[in-house]
N, C-alpha and C positions, 0 to 999 in steps of 0.2 A: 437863625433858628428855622429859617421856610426853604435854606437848605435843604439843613437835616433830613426835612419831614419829605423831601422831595427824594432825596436820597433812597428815604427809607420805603417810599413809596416804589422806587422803581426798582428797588432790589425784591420787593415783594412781587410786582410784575413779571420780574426776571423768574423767578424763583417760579411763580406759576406757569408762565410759559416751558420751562426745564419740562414743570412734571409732567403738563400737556402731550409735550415732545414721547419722553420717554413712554406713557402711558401708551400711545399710537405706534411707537415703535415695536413697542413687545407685542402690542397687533399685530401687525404685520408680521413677525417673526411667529406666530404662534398660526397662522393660517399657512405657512409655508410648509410644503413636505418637505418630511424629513431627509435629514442626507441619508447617502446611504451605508451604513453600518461598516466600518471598519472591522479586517481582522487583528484577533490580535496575535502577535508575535510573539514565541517565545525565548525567552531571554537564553544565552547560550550560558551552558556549564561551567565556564573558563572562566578561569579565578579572576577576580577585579586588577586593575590595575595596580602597581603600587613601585610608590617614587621612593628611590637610595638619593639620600643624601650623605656625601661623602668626604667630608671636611670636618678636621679636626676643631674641636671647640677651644676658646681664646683662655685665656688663662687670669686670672683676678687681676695683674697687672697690665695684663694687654688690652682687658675693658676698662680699667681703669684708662689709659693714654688714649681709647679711641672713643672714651663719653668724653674728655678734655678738649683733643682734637672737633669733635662736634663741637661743643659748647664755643671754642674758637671760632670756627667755623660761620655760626648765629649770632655771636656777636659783631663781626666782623661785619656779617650782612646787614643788621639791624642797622647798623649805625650808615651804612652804608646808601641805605634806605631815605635814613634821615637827611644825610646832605641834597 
């Protein structure tokens, strides 16, 4: 139990130290001049990109034999695993 309490004791040190830390950081970041201002860019008129995919889709029996084919496939490994 004088663990625990040591545990808990030093997570709470931890924990205060963090926000020490942090607290002194955003000091220092808040005394620094600023960068200096980016322009901004304007994005060009050109139509976004866009992907063709060009493969014909499987047919109710062709997903059926190749969720089959998986399922072989994972069981083959599973076991495979095991020895």
């Amino acid at each position: 139990m004088k663990a625990l309490k040591n545990f808990e004791a030093l997570f709470v040190v931890t924990l205060g130290l963090a926000c020490a830390a942090n607290y002194v950081f955003d000091k220092e970041e808040a005394t620094m001049p600023p960068a200096v201002a980016s322009i901004a860019v304007p994005m060009s008129t050109a139509a976004p990109q866009v992907v063709v995919v060009s493969a014909k889709r499987m047919t109710a029996e062709e997903k059926r034999q190749s969720l089959a084919d998986e399922r072989k496939s994972l069981a083959s490994a599973s076991t495979a695993d095991k020895i």
